[in-house]
C-alpha positions in Angstrom: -19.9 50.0 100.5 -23.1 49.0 102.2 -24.1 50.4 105.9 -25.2 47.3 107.6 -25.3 49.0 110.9 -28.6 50.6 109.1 -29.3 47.3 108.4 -28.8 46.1 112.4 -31.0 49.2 113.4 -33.8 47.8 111.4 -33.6 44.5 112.6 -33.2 45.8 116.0 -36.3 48.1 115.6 -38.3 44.7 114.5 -38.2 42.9 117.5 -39.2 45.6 119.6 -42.2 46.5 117.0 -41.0 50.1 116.3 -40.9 49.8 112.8 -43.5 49.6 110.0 -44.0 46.8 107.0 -42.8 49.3 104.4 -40.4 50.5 105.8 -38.6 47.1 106.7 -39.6 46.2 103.1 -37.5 49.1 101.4 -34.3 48.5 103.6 -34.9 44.8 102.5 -34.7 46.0 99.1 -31.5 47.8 99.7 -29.8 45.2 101.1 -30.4 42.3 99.2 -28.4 41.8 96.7 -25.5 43.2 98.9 -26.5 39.7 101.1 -26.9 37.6 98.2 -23.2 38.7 97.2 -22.0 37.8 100.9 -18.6 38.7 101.1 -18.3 39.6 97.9 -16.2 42.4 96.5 -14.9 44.1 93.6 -11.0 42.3 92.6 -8.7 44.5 91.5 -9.4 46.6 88.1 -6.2 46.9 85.8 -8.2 50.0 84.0 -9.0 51.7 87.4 -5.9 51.4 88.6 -4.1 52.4 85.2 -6.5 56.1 85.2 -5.6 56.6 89.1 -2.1 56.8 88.5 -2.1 58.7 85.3 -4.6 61.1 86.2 -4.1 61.8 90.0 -7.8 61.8 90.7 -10.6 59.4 91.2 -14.2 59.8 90.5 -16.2 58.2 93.7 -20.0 57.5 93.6 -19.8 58.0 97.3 -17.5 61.3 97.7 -17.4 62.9 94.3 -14.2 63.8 92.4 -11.3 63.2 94.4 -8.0 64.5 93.7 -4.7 62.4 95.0 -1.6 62.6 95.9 0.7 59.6 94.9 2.0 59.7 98.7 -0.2 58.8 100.8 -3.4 58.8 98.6 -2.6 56.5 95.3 0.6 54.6 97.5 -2.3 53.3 100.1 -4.9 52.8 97.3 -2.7 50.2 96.2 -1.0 48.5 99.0 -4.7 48.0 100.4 -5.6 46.4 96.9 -2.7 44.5 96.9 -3.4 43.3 100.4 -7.3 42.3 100.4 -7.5 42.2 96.1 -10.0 44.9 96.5 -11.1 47.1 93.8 -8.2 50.6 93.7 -11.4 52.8 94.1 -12.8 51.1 96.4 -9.6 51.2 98.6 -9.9 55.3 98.0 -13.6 55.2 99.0 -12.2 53.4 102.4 -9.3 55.8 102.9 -11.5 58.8 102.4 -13.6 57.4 105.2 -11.1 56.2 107.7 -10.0 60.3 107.4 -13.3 61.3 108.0 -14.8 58.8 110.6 -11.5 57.7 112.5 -9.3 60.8 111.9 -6.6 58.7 110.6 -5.4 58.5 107.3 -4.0 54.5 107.5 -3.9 51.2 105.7 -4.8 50.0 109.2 -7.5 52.2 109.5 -8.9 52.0 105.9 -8.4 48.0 106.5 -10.5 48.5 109.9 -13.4 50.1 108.0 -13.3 46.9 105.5 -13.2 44.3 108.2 -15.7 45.8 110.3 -18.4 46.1 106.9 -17.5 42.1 106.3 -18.9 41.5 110.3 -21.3 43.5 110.0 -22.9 41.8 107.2 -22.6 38.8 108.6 -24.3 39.7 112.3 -27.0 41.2 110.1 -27.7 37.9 108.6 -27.0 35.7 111.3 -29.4 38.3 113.2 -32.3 37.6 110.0 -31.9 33.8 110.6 -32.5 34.1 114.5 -35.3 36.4 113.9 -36.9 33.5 111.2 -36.2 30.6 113.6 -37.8 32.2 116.0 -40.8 32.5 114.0 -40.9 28.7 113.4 -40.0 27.2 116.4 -41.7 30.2 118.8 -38.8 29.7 121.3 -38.2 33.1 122.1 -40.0 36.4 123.4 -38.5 38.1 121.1 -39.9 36.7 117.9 -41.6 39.6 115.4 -44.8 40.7 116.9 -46.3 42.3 113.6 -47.7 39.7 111.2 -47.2 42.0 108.3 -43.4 42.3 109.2 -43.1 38.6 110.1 -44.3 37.8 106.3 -41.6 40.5 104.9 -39.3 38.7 107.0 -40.1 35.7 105.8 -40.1 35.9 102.4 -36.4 37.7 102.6 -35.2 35.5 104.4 -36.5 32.7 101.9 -34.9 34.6 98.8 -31.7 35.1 100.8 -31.4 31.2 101.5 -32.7 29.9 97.8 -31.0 32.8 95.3 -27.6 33.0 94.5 -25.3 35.4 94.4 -25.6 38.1 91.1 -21.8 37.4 88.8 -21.4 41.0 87.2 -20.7 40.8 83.6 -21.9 37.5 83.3 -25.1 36.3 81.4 -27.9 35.8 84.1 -30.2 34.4 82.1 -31.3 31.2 84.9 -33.8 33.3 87.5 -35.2 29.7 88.7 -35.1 29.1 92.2 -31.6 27.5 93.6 -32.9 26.0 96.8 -30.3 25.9 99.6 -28.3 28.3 97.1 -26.6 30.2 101.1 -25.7 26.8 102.4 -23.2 25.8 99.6 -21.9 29.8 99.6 -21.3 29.3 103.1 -19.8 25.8 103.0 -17.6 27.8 99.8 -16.3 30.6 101.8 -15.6 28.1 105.0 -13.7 25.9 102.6 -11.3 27.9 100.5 -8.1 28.4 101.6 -6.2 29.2 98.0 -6.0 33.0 97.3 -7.5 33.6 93.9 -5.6 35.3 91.1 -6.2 39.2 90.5 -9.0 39.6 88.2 -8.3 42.3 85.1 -12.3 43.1 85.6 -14.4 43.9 88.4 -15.3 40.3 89.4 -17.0 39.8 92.8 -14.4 38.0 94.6 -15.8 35.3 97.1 -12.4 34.2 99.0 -12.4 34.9 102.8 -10.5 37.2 104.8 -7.7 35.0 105.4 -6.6 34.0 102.0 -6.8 37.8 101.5 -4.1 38.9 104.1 -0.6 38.6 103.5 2.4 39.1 105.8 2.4 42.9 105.1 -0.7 44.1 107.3 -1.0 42.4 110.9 -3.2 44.9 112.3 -6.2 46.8 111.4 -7.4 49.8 113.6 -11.3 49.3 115.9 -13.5 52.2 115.9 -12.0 53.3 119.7 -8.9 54.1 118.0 -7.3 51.2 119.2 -5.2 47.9 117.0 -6.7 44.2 116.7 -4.6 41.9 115.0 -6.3 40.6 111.8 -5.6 37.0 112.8 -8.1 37.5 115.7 -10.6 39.4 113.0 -10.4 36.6 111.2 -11.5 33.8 113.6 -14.6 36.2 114.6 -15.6 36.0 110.9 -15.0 31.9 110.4 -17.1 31.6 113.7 -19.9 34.0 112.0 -20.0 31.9 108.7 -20.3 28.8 111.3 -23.2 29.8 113.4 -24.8 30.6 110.0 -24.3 27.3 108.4 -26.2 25.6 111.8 -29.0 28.3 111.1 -29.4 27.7 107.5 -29.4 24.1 107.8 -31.9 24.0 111.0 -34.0 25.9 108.8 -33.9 24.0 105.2 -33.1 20.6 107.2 -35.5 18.3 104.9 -34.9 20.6 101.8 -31.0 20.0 101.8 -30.2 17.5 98.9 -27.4 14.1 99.1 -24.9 16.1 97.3 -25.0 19.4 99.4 -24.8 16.9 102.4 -21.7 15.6 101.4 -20.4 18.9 100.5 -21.0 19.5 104.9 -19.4 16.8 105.0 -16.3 17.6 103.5 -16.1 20.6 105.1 -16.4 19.0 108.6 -13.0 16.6 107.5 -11.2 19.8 106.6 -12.2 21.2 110.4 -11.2 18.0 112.2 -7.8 18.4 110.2 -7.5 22.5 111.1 -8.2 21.0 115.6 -5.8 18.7 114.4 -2.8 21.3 113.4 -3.5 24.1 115.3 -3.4 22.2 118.6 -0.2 20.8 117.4 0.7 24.7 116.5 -0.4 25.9 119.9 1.3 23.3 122.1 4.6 24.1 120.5 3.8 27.7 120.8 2.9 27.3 124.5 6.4 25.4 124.7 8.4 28.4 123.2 7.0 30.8 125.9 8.1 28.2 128.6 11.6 28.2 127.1 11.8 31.4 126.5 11.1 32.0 130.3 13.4 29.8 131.1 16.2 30.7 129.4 15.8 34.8 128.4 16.7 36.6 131.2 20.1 34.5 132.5 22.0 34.9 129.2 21.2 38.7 128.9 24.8 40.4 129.7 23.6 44.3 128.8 20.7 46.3 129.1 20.6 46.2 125.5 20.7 42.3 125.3 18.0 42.7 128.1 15.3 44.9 126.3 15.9 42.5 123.0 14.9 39.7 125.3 12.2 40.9 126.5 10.7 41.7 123.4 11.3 38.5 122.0 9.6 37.1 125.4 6.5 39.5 124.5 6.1 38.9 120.8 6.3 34.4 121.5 3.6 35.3 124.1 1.6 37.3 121.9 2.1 34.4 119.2 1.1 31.8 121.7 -1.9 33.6 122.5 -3.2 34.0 118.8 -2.3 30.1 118.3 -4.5 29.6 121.3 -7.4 31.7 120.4 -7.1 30.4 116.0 -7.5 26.4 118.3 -10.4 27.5 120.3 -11.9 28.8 116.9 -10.8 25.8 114.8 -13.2 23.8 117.7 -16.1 26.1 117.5 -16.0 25.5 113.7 -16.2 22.4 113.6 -18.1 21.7 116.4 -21.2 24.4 115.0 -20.7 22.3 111.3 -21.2 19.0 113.1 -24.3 20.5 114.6 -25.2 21.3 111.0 -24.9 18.1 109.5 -27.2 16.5 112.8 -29.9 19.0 111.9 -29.8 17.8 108.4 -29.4 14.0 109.4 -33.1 13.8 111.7 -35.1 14.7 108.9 -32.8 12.5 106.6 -34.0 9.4 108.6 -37.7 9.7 107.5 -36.9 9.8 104.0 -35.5 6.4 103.5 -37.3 5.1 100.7 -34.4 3.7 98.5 -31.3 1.5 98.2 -29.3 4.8 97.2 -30.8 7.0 100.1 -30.3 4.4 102.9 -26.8 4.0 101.4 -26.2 7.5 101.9 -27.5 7.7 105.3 -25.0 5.0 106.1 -21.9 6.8 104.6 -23.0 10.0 106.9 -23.5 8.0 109.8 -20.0 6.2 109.4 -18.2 9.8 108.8 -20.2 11.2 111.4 -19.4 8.7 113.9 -15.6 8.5 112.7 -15.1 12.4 113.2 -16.5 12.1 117.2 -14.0 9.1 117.5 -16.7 7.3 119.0 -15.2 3.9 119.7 -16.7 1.4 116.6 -18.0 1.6 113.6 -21.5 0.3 114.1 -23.3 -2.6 111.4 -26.7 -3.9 110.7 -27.3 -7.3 111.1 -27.7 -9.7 108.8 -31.8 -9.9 109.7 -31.8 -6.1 109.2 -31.5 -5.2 113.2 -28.7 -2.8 114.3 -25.8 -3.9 115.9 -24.8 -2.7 119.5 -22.4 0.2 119.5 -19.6 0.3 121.7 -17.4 -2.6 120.5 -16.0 -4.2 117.0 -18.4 -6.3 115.4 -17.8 -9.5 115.0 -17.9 -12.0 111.6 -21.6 -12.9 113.5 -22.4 -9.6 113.4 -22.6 -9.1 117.5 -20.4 -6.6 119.3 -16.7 -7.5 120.4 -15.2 -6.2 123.5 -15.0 -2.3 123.3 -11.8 -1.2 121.8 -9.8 1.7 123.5 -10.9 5.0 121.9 -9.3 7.1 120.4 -8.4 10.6 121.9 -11.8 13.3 120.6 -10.8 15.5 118.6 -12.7 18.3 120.1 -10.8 18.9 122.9 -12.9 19.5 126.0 -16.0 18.4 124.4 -17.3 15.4 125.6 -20.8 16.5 126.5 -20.9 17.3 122.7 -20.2 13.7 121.5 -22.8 12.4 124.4 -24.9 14.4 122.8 -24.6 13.4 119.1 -24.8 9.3 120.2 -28.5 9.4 120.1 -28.6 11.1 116.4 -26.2 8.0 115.5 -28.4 6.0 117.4 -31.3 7.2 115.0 -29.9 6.9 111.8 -29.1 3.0 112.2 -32.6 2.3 113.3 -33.8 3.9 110.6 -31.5 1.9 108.4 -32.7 -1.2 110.0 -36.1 0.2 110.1 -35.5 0.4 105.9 -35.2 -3.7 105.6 -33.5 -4.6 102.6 -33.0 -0.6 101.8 -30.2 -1.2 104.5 -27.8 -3.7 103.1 
């Protein structure tokens, strides 16, 4: 269990230069390879588990010896395993801290110290990428002030973006480099959607939260005391990953190679598909509460019949309103991914120097372009010059009369697409800027 909100205070401390270089290079220190492992925690242990129910105790790093009761103490332990595939200790370790810091003794308040450590992390390196483009692009007031701190920053931030993630138990023998190593853990975490099998050994499980949550725990309990329904905790966390894709990318643009580009790419097709089906999801759940409405209170012939239909009335509202928020989410994502791939496709124009590279810069352009339903698919000429957008070319290769266009599939964001015309724009002059490199 790492304290990120040490972490945060650190950061925080930073940009208001109360802190000293060695300090902010020990707490570095600390939390690095917790970064490097983002959202990474111990599966479930068949051995742990096995010594936890035959000897009634666990022995925690954190707490010390810990003697258990089978109900609540070793029954919790492993419904929260079951739920998130967590480690049985460290489900203990969570318990004995939800007892302690929230005074409740809770799956959902064990399972609201575990969510809360997941955003944490990721505010505290979404906060470390701010802080370093700040330092590059000098946009903000707020950037480090201290030019011994701003170095530490620097290099962390360049280990935590080219160094991957530390596999326990495996042989690490490969310390080179991995440049863009957090951009393709990122793209991995934003992809997945299977749940992995339980591990028999303490393998660092890289799956997000969804996948980990089944239909057992809905709710998990804040630090006010109060319930949040994971499916809300979830979107913040998606949303998180997001904006840290766009920062990682703005900040490796040029270093980004073909095949991690297409890998974005890939991930912005799955995005599109998830606006896709949750609008469909939320427009049918927004057409249950109607009904509902309409039809509820008329039939009810008791009080009985009356309470049960209000109920009903409250839980399709509730479940409209998640389908609304897990849509607005399902935009931000892909919208913040399509910013990604436009901050790696500017300096991607410059470095057209061969059939293969051009060729690639046309594919992204094309899936780009497709994925804002911009109305054609623009061509280069025949003499190398690019054709007009707005209409189907033609066997000459000039422009036809627009075509309708298709419906955006980011609903509500048309200043968006305005805004990524002149990127498309770029890429086909570079391609007919490359000549023959463009056929």
């Amino acid at each position: 269990m790492a304290d990120y909100y040490k972490l945060l205070e650190y950061l925080e401390a930073i940009q208001v230069d109360a802190c000293d270089a060695n300090s902010i290079s020990i707490a570095f220190n600390i939390f690095k390879q917790p970064l490097l492992n983002l959202l990474s925690f111990p599966g479930p242990n068949s051995e742990t588990r096995k010594l936890i129910i035959e000897n009634r105790s666990y022995e925690s790093s954190k707490h010390g010896s810990q003697h258990l009761d089978y109900d609540p103490d070793i029954k919790l332990a492993l419904y929260l395993s079951s739920e998130f595939l967590l480690d049985e200790g460290l489900c203990i370790d969570y318990l004995i801290e939800a007892n302690n810091k929230r005074g409740s003794l809770t799956a959902e308040a064990a399972a609201g110290l575990y969510v809360e450590e997941r955003l944490t992390c990721l505010r505290s390196l979404e906060t470390l990428l701010i802080l370093e483009l700040q330092q590059q692009t000098g946009t903000s007031n707020d950037a480090i002030k201290s030019p011994a701190v701003a170095t530490i920053v620097h290099e962390f931030v360049s280990q935590l973006l080219n160094e991957r993630k530390d596999t326990p138990g495996a042989a690490n023998t490969d310390l080179s480099p991995h440049p863009c190593a957090l951009v393709a853990r990122v793209v991995e975490l934003l992809s997945k959607e299977e749940t992995p099998s339980s591990s028999p050994t303490p393998a660092l499980l890289s799956t997000p939260l969804v996948t980990r949550v089944t239909q057992g725990l809905q709710v998990v309990m804040d630090e006010q005391g109060g319930l949040v329904d994971l499916v809300l905790v979830k979107q913040r966390e998606r949303s998180f990953l997001a904006r840290i894709l766009l920062y990682c990318c703005r900040l490796q643009a040029s270093q980004i190679p073909t095949s991690q580009l297409s890998d974005i790419l890939s991930l912005l097709r799955k995005l599109t598909d998830r606006v896709t089906s949750t609008a469909a999801i939320r427009a049918a759940s927004a057409a249950m509460v109607r009904n509902s409405a309409a039809v509820g209170a008329p039939f009810a012939v008791s009080l009985s019949a009356i309470d049960n239909g209000v109920a009903a009335s409250k839980a399709i509202a509730h479940r409209a309103m998640l389908m609304a928020e897990e849509h607005a989410c399902a935009c931000e994502e892909a919208q913040l991914t399509l910013l990604a791939v436009a901050a790696v496709l500017v300096p991607e124009t410059s470095r057209l120097s061969t059939a293969a590279e051009a060729a690639k810069l046309r594919e992204v352009a094309i899936a780009l372009q497709s994925l804002l339903a911009i109305e054609a698919e623009s061509v280069t000429n025949a003499d190398g010059t690019a054709a007009s957008q707005g209409g189907t070319p033609t066997a000459n290769g000039t422009a036809a009369t627009p075509s309708s266009s298709p419906k955006n599939l980011f609903e509500g964001a048309g200043p968006l697409g305005l805004a990524f015309r002149p990127i498309l724009a770029l890429c086909w002059s570079a391609l007919a800027a490359a000549g023959g490199h463009s056929a």
